[in-house]
MIMAR-304974 format. One record per residue (C-alpha): residue in three letters; x, y, z. Coordinates in steps of 0.1 Angstrom, whole numbers, plus 5000, padded with zeros to 4 digits. Layout:
N
@resn: ALA&east: X&north: Y&up: Z
...
END
This chain:
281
@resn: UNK&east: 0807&north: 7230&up: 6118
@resn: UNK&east: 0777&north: 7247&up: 6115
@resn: UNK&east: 0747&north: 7240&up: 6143
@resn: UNK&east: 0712&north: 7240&up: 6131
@resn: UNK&east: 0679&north: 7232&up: 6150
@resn: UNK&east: 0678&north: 7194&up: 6157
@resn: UNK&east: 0649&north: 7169&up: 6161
@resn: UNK&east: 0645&north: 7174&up: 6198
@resn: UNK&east: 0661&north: 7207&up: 6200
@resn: UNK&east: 0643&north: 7246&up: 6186
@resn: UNK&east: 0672&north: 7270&up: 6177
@resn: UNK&east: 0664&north: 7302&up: 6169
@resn: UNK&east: 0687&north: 7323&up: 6139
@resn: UNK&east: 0699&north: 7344&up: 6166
@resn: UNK&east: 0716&north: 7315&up: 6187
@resn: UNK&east: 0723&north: 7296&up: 6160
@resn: UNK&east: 0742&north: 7322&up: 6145
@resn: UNK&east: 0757&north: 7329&up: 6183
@resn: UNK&east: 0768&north: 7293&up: 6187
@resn: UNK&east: 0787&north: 7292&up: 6151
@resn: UNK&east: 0807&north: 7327&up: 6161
@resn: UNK&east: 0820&north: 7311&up: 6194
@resn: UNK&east: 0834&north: 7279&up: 6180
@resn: UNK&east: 0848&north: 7301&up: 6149
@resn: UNK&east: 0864&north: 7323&up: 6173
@resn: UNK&east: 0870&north: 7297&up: 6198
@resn: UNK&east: 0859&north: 7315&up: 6226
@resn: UNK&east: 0837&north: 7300&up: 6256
@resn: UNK&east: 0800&north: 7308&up: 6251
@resn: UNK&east: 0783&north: 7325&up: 6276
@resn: UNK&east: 0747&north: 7318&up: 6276
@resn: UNK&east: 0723&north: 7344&up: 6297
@resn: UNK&east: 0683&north: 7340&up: 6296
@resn: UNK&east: 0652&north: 7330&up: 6319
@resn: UNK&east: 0652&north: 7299&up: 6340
@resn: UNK&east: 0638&north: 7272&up: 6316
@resn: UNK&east: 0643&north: 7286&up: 6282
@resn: UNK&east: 0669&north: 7258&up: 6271
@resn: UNK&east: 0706&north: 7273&up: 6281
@resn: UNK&east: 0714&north: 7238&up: 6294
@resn: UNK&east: 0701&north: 7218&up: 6271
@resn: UNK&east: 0719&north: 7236&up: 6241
@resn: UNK&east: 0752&north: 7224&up: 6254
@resn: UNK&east: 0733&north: 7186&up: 6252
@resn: UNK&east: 0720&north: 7193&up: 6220
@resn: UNK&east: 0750&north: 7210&up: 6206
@resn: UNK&east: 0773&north: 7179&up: 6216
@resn: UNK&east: 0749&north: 7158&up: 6206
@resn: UNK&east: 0744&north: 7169&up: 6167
@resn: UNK&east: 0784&north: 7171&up: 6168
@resn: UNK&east: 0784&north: 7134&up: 6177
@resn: UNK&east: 0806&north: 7142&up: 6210
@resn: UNK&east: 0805&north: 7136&up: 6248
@resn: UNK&east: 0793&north: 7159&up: 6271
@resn: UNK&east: 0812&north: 7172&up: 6301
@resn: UNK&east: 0794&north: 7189&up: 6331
@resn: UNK&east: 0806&north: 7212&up: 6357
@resn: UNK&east: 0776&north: 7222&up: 6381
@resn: UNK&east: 0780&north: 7253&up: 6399
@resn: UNK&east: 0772&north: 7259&up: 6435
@resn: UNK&east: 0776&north: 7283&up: 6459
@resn: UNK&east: 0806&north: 7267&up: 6472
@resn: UNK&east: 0826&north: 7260&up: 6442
@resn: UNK&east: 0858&north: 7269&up: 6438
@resn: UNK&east: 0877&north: 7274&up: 6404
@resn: UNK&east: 0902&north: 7253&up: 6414
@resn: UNK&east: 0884&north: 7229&up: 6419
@resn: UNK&east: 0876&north: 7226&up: 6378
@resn: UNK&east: 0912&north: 7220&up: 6375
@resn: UNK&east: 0922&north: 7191&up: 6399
@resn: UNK&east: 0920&north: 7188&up: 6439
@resn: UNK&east: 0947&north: 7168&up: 6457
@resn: UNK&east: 0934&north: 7150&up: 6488
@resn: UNK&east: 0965&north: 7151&up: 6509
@resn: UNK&east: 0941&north: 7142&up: 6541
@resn: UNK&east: 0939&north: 7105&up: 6524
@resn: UNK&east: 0976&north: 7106&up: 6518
@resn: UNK&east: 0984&north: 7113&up: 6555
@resn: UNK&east: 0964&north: 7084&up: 6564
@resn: UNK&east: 0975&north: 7060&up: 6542
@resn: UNK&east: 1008&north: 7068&up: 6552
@resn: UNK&east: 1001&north: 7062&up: 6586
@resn: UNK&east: 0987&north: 7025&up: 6577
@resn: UNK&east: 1018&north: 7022&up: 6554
@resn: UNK&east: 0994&north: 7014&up: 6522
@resn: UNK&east: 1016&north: 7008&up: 6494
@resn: UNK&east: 1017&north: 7036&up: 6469
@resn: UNK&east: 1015&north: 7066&up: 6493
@resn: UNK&east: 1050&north: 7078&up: 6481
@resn: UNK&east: 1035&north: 7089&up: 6445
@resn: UNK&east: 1015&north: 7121&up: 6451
@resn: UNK&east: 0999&north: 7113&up: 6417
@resn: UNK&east: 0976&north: 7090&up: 6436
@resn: UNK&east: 0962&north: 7117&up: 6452
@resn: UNK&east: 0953&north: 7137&up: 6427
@resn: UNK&east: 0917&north: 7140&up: 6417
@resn: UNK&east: 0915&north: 7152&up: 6377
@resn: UNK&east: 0887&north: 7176&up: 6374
@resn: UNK&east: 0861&north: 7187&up: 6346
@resn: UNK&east: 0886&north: 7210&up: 6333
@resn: UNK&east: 0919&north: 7184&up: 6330
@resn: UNK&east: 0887&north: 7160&up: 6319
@resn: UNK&east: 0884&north: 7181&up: 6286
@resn: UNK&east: 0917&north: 7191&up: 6281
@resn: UNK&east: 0924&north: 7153&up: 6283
@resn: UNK&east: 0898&north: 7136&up: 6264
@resn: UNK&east: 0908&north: 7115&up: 6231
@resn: UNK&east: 0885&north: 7141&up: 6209
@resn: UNK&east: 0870&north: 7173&up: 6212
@resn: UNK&east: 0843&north: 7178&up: 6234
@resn: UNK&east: 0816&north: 7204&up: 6249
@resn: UNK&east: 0823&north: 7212&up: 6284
@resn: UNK&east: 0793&north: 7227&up: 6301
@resn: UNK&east: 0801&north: 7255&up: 6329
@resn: UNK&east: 0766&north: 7254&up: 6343
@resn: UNK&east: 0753&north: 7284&up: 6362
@resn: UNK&east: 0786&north: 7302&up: 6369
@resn: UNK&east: 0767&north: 7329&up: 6389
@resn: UNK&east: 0760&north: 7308&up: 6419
@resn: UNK&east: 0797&north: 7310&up: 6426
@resn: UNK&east: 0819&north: 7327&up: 6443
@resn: UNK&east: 0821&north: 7369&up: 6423
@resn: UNK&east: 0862&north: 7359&up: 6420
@resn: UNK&east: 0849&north: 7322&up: 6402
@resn: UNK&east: 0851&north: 7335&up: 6366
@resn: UNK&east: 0881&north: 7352&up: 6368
@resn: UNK&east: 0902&north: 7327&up: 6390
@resn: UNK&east: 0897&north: 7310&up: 6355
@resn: UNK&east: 0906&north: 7335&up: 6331
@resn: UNK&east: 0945&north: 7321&up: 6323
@resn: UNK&east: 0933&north: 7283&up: 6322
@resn: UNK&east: 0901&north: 7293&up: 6296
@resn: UNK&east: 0928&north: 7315&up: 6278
@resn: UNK&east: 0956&north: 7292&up: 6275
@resn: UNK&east: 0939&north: 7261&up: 6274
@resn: UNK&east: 0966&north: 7246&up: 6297
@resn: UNK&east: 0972&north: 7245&up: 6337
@resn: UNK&east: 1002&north: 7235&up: 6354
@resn: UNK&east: 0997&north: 7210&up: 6384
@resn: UNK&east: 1021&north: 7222&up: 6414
@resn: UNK&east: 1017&north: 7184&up: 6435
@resn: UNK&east: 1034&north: 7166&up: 6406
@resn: UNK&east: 1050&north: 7192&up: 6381
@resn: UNK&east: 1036&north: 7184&up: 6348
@resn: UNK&east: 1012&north: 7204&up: 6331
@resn: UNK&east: 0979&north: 7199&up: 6314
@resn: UNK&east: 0976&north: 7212&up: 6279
@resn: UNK&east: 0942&north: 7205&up: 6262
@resn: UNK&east: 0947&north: 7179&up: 6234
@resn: UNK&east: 0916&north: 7191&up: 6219
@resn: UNK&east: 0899&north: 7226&up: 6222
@resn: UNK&east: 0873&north: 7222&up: 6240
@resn: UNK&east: 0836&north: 7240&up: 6232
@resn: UNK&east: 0829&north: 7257&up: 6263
@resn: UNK&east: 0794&north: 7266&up: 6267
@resn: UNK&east: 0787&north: 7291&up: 6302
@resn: UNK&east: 0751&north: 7294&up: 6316
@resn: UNK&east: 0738&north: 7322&up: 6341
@resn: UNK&east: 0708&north: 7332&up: 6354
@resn: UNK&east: 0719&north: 7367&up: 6360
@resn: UNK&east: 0720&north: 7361&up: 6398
@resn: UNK&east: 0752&north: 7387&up: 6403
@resn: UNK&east: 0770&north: 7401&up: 6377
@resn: UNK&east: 0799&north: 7387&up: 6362
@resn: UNK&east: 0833&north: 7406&up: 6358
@resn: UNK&east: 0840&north: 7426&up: 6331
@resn: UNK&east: 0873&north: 7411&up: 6319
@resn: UNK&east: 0858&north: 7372&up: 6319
@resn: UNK&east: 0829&north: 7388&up: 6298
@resn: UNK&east: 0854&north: 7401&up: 6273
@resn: UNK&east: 0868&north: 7363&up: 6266
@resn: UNK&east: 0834&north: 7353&up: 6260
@resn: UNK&east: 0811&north: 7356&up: 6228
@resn: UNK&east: 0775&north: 7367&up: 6243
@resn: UNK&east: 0742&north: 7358&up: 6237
@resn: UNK&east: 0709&north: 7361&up: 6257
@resn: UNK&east: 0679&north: 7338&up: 6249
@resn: UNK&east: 0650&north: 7356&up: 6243
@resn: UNK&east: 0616&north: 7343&up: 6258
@resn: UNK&east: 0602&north: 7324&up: 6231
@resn: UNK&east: 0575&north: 7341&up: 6211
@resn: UNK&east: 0546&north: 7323&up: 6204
@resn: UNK&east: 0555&north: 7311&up: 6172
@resn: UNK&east: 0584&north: 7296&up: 6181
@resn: UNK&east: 0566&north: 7280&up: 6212
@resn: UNK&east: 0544&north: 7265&up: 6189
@resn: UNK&east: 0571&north: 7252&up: 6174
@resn: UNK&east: 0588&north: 7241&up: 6202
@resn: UNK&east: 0557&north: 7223&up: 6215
@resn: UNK&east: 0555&north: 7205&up: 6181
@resn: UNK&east: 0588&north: 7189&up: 6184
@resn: UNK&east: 0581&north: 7176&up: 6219
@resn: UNK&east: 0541&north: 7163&up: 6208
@resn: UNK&east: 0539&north: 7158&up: 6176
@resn: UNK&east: 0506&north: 7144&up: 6174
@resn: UNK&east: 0487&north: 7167&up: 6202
@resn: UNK&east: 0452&north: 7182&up: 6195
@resn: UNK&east: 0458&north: 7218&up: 6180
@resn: UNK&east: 0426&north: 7229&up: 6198
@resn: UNK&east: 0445&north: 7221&up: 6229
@resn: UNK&east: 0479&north: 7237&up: 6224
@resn: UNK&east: 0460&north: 7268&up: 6214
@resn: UNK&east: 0440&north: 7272&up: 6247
@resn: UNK&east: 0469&north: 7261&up: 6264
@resn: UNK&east: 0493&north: 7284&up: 6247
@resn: UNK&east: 0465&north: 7315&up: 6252
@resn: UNK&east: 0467&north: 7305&up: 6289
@resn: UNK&east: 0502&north: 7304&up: 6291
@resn: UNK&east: 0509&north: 7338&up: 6277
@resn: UNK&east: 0481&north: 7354&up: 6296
@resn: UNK&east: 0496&north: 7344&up: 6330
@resn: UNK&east: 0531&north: 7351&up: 6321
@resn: UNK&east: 0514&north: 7388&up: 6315
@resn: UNK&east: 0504&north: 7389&up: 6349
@resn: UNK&east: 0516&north: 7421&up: 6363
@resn: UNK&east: 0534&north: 7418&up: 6398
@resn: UNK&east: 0538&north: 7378&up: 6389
@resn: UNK&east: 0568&north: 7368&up: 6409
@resn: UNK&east: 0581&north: 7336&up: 6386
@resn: UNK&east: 0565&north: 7337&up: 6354
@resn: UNK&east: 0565&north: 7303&up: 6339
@resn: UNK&east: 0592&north: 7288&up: 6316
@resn: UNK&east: 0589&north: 7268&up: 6286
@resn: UNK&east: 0603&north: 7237&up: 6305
@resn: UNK&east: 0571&north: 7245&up: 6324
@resn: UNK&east: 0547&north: 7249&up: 6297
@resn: UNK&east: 0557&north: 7213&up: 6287
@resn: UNK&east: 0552&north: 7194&up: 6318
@resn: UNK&east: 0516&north: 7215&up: 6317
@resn: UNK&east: 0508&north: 7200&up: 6284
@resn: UNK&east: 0517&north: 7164&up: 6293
@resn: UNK&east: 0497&north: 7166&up: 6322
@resn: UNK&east: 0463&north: 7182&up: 6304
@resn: UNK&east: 0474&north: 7155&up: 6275
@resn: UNK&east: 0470&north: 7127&up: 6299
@resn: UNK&east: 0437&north: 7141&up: 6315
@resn: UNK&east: 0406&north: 7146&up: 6293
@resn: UNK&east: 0387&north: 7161&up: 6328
@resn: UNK&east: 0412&north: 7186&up: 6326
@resn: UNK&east: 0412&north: 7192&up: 6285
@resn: UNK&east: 0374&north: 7199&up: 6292
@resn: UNK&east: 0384&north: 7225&up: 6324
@resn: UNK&east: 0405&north: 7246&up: 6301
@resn: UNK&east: 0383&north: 7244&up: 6273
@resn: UNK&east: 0353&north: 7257&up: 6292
@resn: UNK&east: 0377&north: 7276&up: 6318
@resn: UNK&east: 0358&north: 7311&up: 6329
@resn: UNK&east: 0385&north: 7338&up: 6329
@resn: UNK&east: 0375&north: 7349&up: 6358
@resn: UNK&east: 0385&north: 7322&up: 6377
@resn: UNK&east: 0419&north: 7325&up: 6393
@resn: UNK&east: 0440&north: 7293&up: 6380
@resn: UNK&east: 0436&north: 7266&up: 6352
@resn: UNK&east: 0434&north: 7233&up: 6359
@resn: UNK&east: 0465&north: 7211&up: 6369
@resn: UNK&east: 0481&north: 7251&up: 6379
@resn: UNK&east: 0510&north: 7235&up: 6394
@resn: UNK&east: 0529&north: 7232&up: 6370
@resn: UNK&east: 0535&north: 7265&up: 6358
@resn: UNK&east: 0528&north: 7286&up: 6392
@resn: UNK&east: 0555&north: 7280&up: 6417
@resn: UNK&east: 0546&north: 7301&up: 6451
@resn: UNK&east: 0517&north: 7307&up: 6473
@resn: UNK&east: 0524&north: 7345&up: 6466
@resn: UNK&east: 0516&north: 7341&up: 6429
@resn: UNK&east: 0488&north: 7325&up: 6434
@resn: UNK&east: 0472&north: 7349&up: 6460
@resn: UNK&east: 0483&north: 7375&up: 6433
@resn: UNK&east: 0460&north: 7356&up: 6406
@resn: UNK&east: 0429&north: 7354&up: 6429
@resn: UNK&east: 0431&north: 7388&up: 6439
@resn: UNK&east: 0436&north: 7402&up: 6399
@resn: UNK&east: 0401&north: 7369&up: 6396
@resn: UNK&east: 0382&north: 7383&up: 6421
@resn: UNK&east: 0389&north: 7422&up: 6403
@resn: UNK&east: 0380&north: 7408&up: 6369
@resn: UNK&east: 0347&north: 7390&up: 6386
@resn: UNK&east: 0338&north: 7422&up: 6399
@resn: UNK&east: 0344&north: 7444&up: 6373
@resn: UNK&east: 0324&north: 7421&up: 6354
@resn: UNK&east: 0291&north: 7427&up: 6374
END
């Protein structure tokens, strides 16, 4: 296997090459970059162009690892076997498979996604260490254990929240996406509109860059951003004419929204406007 760039999808050499090394050495990916430069969507894009399904896991604060493996809800077992429902005596019933046992399970191999790991829990990554390892887990309730038909692809996003421990990052094969350069934007923003105005994606790409050079800027905007930016100004010609004739002193472009986030980035961009305006006079 060998993943390349796909119709919907902008790989650079760097994580191309990064994705072939992890399935070589079958070891889980772990993906590190800016919000919005496409660590989810390389999971999609990777099962995808392998013509296989795509598990999820999505992390949150409260997640346990466990969790990923199976939970047994003994709570409805007590009540059912106060209502005598029939069944109750096979713990099995009980037992909830999760996205873990899901992958080990499934009928051929597939790309589990472990998205955002670094909301969890600091113990999360390493709770999982044996299971990732092994590619098997022994269920206590019943006695049998899960052994992974198929290896898995594990691809693990972060947003660098905490840091992760140092022996899960020594299972893993690393690579951090790079903000794109504006070459590559360009070329991501070709595969998304194939047929917009250049004239537009240049002033819109020469605003873009400008405000993610902001000093002091507290979210610079992503390239998920820049997209929804360009669909808006491509479905409003009052707006193409705004940024073509935009004054650079002014504080925001038009349709701003969607790439600035917080009231305190855009105070920050009126104050470094009203500088510009009068250092200008």
């Amino acid at each position: 296997m060998a993943f390349e760039s796909t119709s919907t999808y902008v790989a650079t050499e760097s994580l191309k090459q990064a994705v072939n090394a992890a399935v070589t050495l079958e070891r889980p990916l772990l993906i590190k970059g800016e919000p919005g430069t496409g660590k989810t969507l390389l999971a999609e894009e990777l099962a995808a162009s392998l013509d296989t399904r795509l598990i999820t896991w999505h992390i949150k604060s409260s997640t346990k690892a466990a969790q990923g493996l199976y939970e047994y809800d003994a709570v409805s077992r007590l009540r059912d076997s106060q209502l005598g429902v029939e069944g109750v005596e096979d713990v099995g019933n009980y037992i909830r498979p999760g996205k873990l046992w899901e992958a080990f399970t499934a009928d051929k191999r597939v790309v589990l996604l472990i998205d955002e790991v670094d909301k969890a829990d600091i113990e999360f990554p390493n709770d999982l260490l044996q299971e990732l390892d092994r590619m098997a887990f022994h269920v206590f309730e019943t006695g049998e254990t899960i052994t992974a038909t198929h290896r898995p692809i594990i691809v693990i996003t972060s947003n660098n929240e905490k840091e992760l421990p140092d022996a899960f990052l020594r299972r893993c094969f690393f690579h951090y996406i790079e903000f794109p350069d504006r070459e590559t934007m360009q070329a991501i923003v070709d595969v998304h509109f194939p047929d917009v105005a250049p004239r537009l994606v240049g002033e819109a790409l020469e605003v873009f860059f400008e405000l993610r050079q902001a000093p002091g800027l507290k979210k610079r905007p992503s390239t998920s951003e820049l997209v929804d930016w360009l669909k808006l100004l491509m479905s409003d010609e009052l707006a193409q004419e705004a940024l073509y004739q935009r004054d650079p002193a002014k504080a925001l472009p038009p349709l701003a929204g969607a790439l600035v986030k917080n009231e305190q980035d855009t105070q920050l961009l009126e104050r470094l406007a009203f500088m510009m305006r009068r250092k200008g006079r």
